[in-house]
N, CA, C and O of each residue as an XYZ file, in Angstrom:
636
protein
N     -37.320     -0.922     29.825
C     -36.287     -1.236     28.844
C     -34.928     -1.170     29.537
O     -34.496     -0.156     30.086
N     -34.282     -2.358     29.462
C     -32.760     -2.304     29.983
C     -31.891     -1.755     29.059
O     -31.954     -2.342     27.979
N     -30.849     -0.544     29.104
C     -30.178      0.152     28.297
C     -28.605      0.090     29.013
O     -28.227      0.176     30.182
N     -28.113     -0.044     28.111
C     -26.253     -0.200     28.405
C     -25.595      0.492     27.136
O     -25.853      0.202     25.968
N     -24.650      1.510     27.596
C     -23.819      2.245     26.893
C     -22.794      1.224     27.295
O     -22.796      0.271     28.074
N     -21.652      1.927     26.238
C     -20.598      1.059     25.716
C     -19.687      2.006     25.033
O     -19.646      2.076     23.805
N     -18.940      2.751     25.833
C     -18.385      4.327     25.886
C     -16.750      3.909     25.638
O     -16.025      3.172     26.305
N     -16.520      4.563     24.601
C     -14.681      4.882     24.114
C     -14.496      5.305     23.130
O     -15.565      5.325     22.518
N     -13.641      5.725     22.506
C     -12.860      6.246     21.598
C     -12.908      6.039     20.444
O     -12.934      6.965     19.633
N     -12.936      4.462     20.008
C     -13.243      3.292     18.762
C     -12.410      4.720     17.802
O     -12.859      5.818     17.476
N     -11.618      4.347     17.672
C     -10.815      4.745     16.847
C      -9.643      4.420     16.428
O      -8.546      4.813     16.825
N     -10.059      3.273     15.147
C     -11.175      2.766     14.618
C     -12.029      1.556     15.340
O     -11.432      0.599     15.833
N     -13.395      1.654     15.368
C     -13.707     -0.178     15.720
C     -12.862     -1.369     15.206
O     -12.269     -1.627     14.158
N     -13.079     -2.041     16.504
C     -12.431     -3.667     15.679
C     -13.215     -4.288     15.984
O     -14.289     -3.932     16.469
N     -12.725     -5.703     15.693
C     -13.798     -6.694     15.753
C     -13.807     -7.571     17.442
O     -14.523     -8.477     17.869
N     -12.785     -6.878     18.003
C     -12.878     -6.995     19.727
C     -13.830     -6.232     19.961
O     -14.779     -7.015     19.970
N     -14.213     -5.280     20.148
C     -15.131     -4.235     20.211
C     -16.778     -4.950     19.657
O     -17.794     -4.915     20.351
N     -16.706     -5.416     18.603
C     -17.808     -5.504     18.046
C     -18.503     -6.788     18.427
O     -19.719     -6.980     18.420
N     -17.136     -8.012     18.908
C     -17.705     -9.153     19.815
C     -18.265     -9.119     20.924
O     -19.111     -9.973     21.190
N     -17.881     -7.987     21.963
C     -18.197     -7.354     23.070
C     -19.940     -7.006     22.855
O     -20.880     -7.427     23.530
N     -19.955     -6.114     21.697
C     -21.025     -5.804     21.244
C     -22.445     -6.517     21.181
O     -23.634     -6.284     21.398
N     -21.674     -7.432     20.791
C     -22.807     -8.764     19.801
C     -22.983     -9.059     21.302
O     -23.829     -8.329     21.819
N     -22.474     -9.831     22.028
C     -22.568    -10.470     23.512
C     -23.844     -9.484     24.135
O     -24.928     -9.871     24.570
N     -23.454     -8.422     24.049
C     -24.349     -7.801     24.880
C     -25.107     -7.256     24.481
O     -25.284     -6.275     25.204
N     -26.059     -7.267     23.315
C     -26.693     -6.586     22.891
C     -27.519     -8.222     23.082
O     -28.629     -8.272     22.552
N     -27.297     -8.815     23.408
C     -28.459     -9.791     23.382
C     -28.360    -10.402     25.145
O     -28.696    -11.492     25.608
N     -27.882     -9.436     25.677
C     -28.194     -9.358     27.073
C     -29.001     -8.381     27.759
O     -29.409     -8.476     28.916
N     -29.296     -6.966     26.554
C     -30.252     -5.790     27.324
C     -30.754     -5.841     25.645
O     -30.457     -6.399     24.588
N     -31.838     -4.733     26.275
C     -32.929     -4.177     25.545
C     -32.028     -3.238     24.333
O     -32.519     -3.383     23.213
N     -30.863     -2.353     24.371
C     -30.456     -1.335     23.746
C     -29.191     -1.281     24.384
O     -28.751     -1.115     25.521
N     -28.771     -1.480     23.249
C     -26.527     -1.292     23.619
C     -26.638      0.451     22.735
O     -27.227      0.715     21.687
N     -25.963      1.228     23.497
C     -25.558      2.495     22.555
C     -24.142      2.430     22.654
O     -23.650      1.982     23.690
N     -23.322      2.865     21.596
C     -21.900      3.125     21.921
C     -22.221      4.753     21.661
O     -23.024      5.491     21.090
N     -21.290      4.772     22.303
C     -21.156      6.242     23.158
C     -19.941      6.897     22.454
O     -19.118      7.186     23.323
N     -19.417      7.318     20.957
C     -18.197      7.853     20.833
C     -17.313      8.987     21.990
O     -17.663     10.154     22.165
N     -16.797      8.700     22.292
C     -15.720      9.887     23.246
C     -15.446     10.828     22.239
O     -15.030     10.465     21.139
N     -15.684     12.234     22.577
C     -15.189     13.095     22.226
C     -14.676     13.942     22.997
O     -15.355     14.739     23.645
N     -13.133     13.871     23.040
C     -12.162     14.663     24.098
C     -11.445     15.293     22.955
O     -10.937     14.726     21.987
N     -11.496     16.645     23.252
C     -10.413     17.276     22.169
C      -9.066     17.361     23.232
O      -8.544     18.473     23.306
N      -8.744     16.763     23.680
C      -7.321     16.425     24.409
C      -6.644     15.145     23.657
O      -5.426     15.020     23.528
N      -7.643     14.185     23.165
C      -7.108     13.500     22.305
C      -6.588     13.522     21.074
O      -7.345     14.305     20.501
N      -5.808     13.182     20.306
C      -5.594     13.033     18.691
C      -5.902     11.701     17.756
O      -5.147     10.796     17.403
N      -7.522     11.969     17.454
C      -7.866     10.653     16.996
C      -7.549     10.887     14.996
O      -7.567     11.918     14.323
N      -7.329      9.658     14.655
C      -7.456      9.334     12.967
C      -8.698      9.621     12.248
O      -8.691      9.981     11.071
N      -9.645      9.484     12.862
C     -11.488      9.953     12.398
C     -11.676     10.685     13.424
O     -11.254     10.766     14.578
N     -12.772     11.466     12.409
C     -13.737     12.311     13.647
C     -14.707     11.517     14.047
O     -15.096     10.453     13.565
N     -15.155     12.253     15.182
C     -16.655     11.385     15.917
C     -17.655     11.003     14.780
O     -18.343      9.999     14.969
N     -17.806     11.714     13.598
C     -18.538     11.544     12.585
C     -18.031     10.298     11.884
O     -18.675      9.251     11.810
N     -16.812     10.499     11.371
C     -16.556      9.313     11.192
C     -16.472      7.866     11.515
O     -16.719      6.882     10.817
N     -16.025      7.988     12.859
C     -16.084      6.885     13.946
C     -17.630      6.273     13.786
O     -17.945      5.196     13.281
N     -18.406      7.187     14.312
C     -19.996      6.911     14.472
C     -20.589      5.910     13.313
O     -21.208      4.847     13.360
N     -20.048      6.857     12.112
C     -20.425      5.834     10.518
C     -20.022      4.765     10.400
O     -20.818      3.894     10.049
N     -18.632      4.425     10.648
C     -17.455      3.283     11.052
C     -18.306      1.981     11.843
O     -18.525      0.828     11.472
N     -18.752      2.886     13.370
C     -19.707      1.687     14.011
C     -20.974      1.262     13.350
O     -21.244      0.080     13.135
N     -21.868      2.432     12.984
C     -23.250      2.099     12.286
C     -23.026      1.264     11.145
O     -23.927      0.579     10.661
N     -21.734      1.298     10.648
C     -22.006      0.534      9.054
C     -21.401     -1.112     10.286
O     -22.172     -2.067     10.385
N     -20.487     -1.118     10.791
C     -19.955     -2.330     11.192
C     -21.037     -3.172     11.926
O     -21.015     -4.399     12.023
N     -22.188     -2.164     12.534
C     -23.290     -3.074     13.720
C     -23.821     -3.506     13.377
O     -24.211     -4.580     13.835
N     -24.347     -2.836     12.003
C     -25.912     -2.752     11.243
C     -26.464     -4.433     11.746
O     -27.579     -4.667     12.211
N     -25.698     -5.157     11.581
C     -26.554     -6.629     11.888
C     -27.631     -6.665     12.828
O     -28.726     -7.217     12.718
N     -27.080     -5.888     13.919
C     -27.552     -5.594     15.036
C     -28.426     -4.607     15.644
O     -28.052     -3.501     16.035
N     -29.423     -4.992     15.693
C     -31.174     -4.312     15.670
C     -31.003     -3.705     16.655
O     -31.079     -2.522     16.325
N     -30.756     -3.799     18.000
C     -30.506     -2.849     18.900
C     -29.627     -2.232     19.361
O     -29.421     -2.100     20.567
N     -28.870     -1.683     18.318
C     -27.666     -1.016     18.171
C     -27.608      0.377     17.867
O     -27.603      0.579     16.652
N     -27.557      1.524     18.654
C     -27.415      2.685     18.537
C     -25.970      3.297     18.881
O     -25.266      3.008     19.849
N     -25.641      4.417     17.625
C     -24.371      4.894     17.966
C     -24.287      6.362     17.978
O     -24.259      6.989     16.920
N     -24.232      7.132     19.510
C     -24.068      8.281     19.445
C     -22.608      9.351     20.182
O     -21.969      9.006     21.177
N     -22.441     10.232     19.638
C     -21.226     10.958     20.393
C     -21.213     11.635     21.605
O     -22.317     12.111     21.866
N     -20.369     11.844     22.427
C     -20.840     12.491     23.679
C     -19.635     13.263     23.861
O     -18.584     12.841     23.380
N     -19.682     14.680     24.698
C     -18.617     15.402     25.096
C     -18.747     15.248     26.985
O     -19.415     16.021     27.672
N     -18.138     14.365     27.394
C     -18.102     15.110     28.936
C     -18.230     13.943     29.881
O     -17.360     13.218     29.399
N     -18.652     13.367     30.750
C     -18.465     12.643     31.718
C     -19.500     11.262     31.539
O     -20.625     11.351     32.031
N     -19.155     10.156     30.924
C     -19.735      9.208     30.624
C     -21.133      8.830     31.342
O     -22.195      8.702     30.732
N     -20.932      8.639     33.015
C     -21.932      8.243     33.955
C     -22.997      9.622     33.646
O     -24.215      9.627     33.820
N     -22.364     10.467     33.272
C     -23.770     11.561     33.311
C     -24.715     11.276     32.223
O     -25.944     11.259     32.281
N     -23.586     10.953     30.762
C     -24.219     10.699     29.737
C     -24.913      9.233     29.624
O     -25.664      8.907     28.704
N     -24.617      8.583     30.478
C     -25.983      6.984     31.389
C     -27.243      7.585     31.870
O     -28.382      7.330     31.481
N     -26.766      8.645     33.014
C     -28.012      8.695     33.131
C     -29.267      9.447     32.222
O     -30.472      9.198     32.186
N     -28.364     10.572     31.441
C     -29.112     11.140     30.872
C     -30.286     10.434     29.478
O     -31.366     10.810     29.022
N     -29.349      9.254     29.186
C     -29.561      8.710     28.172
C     -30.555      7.027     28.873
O     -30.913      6.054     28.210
N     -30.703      7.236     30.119
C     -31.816      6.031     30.709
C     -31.189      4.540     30.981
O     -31.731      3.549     31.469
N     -29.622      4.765     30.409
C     -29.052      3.632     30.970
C     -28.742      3.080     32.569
O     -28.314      3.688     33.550
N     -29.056      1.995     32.425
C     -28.655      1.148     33.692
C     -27.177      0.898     34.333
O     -26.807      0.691     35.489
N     -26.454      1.012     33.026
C     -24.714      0.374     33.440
C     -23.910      1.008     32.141
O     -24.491      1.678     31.288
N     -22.507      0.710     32.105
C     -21.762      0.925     31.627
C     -20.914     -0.610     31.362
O     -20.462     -1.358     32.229
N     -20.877     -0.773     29.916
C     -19.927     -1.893     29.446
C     -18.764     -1.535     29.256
O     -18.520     -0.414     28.810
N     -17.950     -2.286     29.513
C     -16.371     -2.072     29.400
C     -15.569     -3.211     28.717
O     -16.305     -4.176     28.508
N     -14.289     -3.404     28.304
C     -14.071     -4.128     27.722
C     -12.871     -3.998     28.114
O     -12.219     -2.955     28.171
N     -12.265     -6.003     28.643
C     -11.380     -5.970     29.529
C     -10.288     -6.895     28.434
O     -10.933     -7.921     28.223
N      -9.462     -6.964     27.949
C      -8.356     -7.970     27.618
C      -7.162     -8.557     28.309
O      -6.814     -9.735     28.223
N      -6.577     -7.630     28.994
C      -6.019     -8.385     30.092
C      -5.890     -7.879     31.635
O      -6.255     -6.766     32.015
N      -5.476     -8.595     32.222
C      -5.422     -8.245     33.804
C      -5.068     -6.799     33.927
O      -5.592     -6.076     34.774
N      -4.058     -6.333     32.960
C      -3.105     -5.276     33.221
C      -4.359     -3.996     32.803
O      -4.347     -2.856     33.265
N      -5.356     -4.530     31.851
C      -6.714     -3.663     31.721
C      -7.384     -2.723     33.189
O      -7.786     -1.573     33.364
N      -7.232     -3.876     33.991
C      -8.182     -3.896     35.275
C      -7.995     -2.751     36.090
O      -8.921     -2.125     36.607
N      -6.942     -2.516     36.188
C      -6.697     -1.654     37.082
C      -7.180     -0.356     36.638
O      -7.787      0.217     37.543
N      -7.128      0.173     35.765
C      -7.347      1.343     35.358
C      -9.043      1.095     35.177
O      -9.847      1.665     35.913
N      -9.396      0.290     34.238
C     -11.071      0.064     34.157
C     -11.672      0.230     36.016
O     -12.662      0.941     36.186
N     -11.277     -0.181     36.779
C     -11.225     -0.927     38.282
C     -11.876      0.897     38.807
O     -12.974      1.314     39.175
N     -10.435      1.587     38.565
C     -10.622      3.012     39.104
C     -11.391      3.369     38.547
O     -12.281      3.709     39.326
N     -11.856      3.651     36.882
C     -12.975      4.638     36.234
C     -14.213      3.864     37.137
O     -14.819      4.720     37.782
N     -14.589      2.913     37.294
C     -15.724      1.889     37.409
C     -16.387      2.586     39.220
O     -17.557      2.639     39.597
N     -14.848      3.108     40.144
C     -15.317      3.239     41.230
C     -15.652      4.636     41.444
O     -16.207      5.321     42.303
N     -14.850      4.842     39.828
C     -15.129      7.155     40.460
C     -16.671      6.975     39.655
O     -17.447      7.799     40.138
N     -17.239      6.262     38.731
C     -18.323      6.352     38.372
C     -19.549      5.730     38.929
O     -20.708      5.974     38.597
N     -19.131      4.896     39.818
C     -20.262      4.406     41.321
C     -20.302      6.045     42.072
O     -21.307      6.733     41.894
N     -19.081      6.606     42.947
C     -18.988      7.620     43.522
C     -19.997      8.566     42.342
O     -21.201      8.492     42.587
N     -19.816      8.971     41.764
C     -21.068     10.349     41.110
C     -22.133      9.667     40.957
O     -23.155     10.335     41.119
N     -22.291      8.563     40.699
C     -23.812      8.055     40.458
C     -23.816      6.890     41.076
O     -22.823      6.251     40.729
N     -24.473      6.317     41.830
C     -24.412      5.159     42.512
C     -25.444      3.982     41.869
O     -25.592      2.774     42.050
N     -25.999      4.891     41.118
C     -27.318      3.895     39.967
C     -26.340      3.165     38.997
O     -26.440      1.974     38.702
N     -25.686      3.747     38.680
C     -25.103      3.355     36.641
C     -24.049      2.280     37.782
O     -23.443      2.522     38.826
N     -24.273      0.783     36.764
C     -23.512     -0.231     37.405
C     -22.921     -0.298     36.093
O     -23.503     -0.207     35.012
N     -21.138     -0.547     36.418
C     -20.291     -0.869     35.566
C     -19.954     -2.709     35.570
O     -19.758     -3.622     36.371
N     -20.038     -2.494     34.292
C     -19.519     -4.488     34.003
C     -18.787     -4.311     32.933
O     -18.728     -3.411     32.096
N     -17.999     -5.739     33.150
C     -16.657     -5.893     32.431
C     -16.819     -7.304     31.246
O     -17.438     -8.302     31.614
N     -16.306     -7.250     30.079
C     -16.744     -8.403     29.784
C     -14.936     -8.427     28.821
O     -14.119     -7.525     28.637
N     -14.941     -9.721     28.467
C     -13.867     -9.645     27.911
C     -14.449    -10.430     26.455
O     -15.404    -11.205     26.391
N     -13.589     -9.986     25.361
C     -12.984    -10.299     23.918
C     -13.541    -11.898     23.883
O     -13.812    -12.507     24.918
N     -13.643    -12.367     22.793
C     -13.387    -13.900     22.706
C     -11.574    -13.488     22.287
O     -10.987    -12.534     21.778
N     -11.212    -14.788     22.831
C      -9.574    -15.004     22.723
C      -8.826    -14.482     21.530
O      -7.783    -13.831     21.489
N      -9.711    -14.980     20.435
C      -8.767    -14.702     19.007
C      -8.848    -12.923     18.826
O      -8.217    -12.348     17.939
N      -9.701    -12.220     19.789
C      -9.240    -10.804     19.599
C      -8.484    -10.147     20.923
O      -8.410     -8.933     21.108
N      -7.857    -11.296     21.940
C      -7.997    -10.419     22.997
C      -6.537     -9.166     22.745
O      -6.391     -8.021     23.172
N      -5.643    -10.052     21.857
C      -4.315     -8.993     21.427
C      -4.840     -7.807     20.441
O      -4.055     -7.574     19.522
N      -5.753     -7.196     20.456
C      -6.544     -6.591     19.171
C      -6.411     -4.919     20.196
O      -6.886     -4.883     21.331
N      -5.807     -3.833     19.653
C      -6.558     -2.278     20.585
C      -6.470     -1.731     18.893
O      -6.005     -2.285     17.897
N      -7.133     -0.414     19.084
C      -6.829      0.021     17.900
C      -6.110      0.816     17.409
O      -6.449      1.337     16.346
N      -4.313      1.319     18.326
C      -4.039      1.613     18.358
C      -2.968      0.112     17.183
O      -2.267      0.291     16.186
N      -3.186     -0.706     17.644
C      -2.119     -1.820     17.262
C      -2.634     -2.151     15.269
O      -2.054     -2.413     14.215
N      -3.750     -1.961     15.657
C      -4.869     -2.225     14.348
C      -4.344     -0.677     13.588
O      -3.609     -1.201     12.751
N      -4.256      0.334     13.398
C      -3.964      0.868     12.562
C      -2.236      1.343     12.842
O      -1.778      2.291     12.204
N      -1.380      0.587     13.841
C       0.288      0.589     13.241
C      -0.228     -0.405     12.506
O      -0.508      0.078     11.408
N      -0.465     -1.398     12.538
C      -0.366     -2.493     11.180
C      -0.800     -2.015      9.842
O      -0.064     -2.305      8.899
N      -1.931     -1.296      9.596
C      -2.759     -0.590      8.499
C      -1.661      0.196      7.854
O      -1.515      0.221      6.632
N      -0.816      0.900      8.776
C      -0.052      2.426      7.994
C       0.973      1.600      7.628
O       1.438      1.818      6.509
N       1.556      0.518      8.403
C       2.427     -0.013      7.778
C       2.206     -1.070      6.629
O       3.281     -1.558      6.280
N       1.664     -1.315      6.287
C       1.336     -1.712      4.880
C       0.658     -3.302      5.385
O       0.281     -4.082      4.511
N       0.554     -3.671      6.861
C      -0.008     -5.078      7.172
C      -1.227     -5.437      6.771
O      -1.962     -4.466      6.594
N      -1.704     -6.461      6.567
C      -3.435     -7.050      6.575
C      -4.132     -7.050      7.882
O      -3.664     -7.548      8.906
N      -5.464     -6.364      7.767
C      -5.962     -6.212      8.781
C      -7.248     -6.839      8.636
O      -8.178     -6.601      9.407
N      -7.311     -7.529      7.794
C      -8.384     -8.248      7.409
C      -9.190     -8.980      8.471
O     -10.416     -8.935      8.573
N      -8.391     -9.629      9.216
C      -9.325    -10.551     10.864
C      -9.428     -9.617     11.685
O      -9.798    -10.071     12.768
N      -9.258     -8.344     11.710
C      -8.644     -7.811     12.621
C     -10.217     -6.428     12.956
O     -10.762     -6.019     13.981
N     -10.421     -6.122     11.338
C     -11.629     -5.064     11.429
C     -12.622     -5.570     10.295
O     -12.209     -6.339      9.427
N     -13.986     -5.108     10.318
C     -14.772     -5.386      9.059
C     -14.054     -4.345      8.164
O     -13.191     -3.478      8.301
N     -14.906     -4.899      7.089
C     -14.345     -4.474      5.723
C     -14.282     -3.012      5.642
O     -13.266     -2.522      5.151
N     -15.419     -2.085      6.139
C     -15.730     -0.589      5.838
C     -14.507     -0.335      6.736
O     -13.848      0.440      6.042
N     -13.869     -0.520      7.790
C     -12.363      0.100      9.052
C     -12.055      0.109      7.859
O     -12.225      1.091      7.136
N     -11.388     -1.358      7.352
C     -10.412     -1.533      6.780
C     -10.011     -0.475      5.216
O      -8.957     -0.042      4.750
N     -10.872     -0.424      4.967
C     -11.219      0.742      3.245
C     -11.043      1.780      4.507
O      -9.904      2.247      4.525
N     -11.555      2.069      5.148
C     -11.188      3.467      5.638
C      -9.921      4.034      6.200
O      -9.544      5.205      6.175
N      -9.249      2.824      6.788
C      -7.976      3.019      7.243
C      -7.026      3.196      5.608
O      -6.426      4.186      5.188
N      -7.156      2.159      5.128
C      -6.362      2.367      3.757
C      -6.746      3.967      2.950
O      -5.885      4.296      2.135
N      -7.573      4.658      3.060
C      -8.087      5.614      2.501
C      -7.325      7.040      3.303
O      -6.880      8.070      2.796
N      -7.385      6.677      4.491
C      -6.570      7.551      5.563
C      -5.378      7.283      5.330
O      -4.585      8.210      5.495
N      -4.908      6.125      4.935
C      -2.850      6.092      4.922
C      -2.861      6.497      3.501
O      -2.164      7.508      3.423
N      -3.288      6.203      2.444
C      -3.188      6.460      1.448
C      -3.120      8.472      0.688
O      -2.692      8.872     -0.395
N      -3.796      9.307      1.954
C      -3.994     10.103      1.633
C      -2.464     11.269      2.369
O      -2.424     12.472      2.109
């Protein structure tokens, strides 16, 4: 079975994220997204939330598993039987930083191969940092996330 994690933050998923998704889940056997859990970060959902966020947004998608992880991605590949690590590139200015995680995670594991895939176009301006300033500020985010982000983001500004 070919297995590919698909490791970040998603907080919240968008529908860049979820095109990435679709692409590659019909390139291996089992896509997992991998929630990040860094308590150095300050995310809007918890990993619980996030996790529900992806499972309700994938569901289309039969080989779609979504679990949380604390600690060093390539470990959580191998532990979890994956082959590679998906990444998700939007622009050049992406690369560099993806470029470095991609080579410190060859260096600890020389098995887990990292690949890059990019957005279809109409999401490549999409992070979700940009997706919920628009949400708090009262914008439509309607193209932007499925319907369950979107109720959830409004549920989070609203409160």
């Amino acid at each position: 079975m070919k297995r590919i994690i698909y490791p970040g933050t998603f907080d919240p998923i968008h529908n860049g994220h979820i095109n990435i998704a679709h692409r590659a889940s019909h390139l291996f056997d089992e896509l997992i997204f991998v929630v990040a859990v860094n308590n150095e970060k300050t995310t809007l959902f918890t990993a619980a939330e996030r996790e529900r966020l992806i499972s309700e947004s994938t569901g289309h998608l039969s080989n779609v598993r979504v679990k949380s992880f604390d600690g060093l991605v390539v470990n959580y590949a191998k532990e979890s039987g994956a082959i590679g690590i998906i990444r998700g590139l939007r622009h050049v200015s992406d690369f560099e930083f993806e470029f470095q995680m991609a080579m410190m995670n060859y260096n600890l594991n020389p098995d887990i191969t990292s690949m890059f895939m990019m957005p279809d176009e109409k999401y490549i301006h999409l992070n979700s940092t940009v997706v919920k300033d628009v949400a708090r500020l009262g914008g439509d985010i309607t193209d932007y996330v499925p319907d369950v982000v979107k109720q959830a983001l409004l549920a989070k500004y609203k409160a």
